[in-house]
C-alpha positions as MATLAB code, in Angstrom:
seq = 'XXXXXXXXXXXXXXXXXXXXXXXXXXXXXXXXXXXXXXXXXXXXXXXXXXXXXXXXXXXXXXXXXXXXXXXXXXXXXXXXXXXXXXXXXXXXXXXXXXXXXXXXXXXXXXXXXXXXXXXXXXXXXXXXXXXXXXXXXXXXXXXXXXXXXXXXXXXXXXXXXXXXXXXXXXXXXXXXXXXXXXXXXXXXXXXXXXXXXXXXXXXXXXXXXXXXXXXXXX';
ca = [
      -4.492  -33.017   -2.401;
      -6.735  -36.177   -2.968;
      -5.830  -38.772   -0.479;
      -5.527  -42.355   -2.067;
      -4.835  -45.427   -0.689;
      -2.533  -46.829   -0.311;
      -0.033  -43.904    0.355;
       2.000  -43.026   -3.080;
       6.085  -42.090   -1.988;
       8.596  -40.974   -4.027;
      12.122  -40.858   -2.871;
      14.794  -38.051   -3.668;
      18.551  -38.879   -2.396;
      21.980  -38.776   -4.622;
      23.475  -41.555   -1.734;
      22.149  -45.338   -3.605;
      22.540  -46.781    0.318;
      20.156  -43.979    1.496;
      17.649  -45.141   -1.750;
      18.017  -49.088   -0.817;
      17.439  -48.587    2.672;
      14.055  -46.444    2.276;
      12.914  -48.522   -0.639;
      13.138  -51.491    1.716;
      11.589  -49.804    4.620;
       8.362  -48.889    2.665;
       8.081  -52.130    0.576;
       7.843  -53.611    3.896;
       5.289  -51.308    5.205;
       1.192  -51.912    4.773;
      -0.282  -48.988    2.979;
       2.172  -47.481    1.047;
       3.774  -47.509   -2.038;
       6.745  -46.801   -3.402;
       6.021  -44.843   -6.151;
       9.435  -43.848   -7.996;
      12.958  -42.914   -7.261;
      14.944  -40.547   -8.007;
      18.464  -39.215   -7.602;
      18.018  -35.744   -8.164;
      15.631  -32.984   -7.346;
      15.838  -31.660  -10.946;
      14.508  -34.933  -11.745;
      11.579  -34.941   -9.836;
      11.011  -32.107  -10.713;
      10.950  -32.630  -14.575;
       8.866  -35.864  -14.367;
       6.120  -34.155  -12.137;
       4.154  -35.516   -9.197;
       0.806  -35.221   -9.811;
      -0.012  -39.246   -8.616;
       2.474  -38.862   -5.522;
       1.230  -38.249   -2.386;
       4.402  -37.656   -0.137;
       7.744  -37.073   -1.548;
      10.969  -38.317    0.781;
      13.622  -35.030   -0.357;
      17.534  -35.332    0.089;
      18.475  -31.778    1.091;
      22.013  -31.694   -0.089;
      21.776  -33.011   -3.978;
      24.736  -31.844   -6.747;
      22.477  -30.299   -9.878;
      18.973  -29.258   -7.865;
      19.441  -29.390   -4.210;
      16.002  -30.642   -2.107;
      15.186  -26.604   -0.985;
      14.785  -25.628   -4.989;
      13.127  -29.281   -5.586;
      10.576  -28.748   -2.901;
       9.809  -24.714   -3.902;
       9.162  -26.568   -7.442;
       7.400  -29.200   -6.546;
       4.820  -26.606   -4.174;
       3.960  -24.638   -7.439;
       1.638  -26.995   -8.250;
      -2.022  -26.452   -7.416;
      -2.397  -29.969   -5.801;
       0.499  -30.621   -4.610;
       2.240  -33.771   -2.430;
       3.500  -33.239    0.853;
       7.447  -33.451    1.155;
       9.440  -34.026    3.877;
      13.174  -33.623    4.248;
      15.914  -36.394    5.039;
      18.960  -34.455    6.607;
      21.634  -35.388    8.662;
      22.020  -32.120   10.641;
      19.567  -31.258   13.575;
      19.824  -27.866   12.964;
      20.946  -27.095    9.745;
      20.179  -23.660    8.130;
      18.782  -26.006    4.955;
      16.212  -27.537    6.902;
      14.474  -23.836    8.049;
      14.788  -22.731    4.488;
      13.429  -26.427    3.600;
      10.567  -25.603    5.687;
      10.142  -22.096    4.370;
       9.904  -23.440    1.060;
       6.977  -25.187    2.311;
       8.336  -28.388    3.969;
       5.701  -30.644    6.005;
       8.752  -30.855    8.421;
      11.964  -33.378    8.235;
      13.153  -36.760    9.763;
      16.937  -37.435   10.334;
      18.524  -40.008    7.881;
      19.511  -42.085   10.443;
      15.903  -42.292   11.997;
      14.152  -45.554   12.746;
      12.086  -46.933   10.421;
       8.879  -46.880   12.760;
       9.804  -42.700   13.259;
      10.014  -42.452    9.023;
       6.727  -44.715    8.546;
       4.995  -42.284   11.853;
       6.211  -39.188   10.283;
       4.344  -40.115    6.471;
       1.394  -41.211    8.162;
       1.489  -37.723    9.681;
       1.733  -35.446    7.203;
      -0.856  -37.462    4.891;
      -3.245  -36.360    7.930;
      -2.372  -32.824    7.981;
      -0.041  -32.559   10.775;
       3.594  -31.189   10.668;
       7.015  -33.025   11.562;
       8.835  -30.649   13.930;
      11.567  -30.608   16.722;
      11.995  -28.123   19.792;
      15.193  -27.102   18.593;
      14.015  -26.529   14.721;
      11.001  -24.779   16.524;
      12.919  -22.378   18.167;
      15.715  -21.525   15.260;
      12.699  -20.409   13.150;
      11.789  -18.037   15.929;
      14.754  -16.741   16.219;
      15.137  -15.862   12.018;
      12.364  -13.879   12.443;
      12.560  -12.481   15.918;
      13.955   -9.010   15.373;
      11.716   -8.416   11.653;
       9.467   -5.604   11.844;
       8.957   -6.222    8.122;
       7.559   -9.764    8.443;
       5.396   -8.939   11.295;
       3.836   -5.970    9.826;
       3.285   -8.162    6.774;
       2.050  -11.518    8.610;
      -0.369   -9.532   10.506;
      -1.847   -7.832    7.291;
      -2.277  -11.411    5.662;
      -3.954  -12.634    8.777;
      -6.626  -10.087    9.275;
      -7.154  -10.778    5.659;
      -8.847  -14.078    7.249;
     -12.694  -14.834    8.427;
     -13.172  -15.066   12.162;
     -13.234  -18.796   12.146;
     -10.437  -19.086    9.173;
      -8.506  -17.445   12.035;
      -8.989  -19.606   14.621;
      -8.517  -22.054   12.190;
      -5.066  -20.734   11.792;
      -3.928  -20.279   15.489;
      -5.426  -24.525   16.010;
      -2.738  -24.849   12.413;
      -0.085  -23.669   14.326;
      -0.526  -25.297   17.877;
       0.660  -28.652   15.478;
      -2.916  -29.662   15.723;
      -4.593  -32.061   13.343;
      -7.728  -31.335   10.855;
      -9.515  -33.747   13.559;
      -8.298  -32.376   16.568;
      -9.313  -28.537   15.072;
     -12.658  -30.194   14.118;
     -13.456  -31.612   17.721;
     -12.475  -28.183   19.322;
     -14.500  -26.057   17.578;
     -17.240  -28.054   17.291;
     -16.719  -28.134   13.221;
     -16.882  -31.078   10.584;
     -13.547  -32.386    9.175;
     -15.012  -31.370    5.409;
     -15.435  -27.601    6.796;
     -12.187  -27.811    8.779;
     -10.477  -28.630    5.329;
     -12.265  -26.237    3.162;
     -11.327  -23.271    6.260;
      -7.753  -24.850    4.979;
      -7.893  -24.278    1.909;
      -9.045  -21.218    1.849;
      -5.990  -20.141    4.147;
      -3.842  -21.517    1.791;
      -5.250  -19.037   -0.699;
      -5.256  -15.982    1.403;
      -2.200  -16.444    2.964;
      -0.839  -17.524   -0.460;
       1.213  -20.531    1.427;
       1.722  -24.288    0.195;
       1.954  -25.692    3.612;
       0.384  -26.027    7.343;
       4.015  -25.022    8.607;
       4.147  -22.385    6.413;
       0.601  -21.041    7.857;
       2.221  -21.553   11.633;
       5.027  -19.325   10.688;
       2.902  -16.557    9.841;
       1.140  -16.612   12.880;
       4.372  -16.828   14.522;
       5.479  -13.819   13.004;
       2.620  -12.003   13.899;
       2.875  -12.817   17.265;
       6.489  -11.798   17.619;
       7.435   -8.249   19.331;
];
């Protein structure tokens, strides 16, 4: 995705409170723009996203719920970064969210500075994660011959450095911080990227981690 400044946001929650409260908390906020609102995934969905560049999603919405939004939304070639608003820590919804291809979720009840940190980080490539979120997606694919077998076929699929591009993805480490420890240029770290994306056939850095975790698992 082109990066544009400022930030472009759209918002996806059925509560009006929730809506106010964001709205307020990004009109307030230097470099980002509120972009549109919406109450429903479906809607989001039907009016597109090709200027947004991070998409707030409700998980829990009555006609199209935030995990079918965001597997929508992640069809498209360039598409925004979403992260998911829940109020459960460790919700089944939010691995599936992430699965879909998720940058990774805030709480609802979050400070404002955590919500503003968390954009700012997946605009740069990083994903939003907790220990405890960590570690329930390890455990779904723990015991998964299946997945293994198939994660490690997709990942040999990779070039040498795409690969060590991939294990730097998922230690949660930035484009720059990849660049600086392989001794690589930002521009090739994000065209190694992109062409994991395409290999892998994945929307998402998380989405990338999880296959290397599944790899790794025995």
């Amino acid at each position: 995705m082109d990066r544009r400044s400022p930030i472009m946001i759209a918002i996806v929650d059925d509560d009006p409170y929730v809506r106010s409260a964001l709205s307020a908390v990004l009109s307030a906020t230097d470099g980002m723009t509120l972009f549109a609102v919406y109450d429903d995934g479906a809607e989001i969905v039907e009016a597109g996203t090709a200027n947004v560049d991070v998409v707030l999603m409700d998980i829990r919405m009555p006609r199209m719920n935030g995990i079918r939004a965001t597997q929508e939304i992640k069809k498209a070639r360039q598409s925004p970064e979403v992260i998911m608003l829940t109020t459960f820590d460790l919700s089944e919804e939010v691995t599936e969210s992430l699965r879909a291809g998720a940058a990774g979720y805030v709480m609802k009840d979050s400070d404002p500075t955590e919500l503003v940190d968390a954009i700012r980080k997946v605009v740069s490539g990083q994903m939003i994660l907790s220990p405890s979120v960590t570690r329930q997606l390890v455990d779904f694919v723990h015991d998964s011959t299946e997945r293994r077998q198939i994660a490690q076929k997709k990942l040999r699929a990779l070039a040498p450095r795409e690969f060590e591009v991939a294990i730097a993805i998922s230690e949660g480490k930035s484009n720059t911080d990849i660049s600086v420890e392989l001794f690589l240029s930002v521009p090739t770290v994000k065209s190694h990227v992109s062409s994991i994306f395409t290999k892998l056939d994945v929307t998402s850095r998380l989405q990338v981690a999880l296959f290397v975790r599944d790899a790794r698992e025995r």
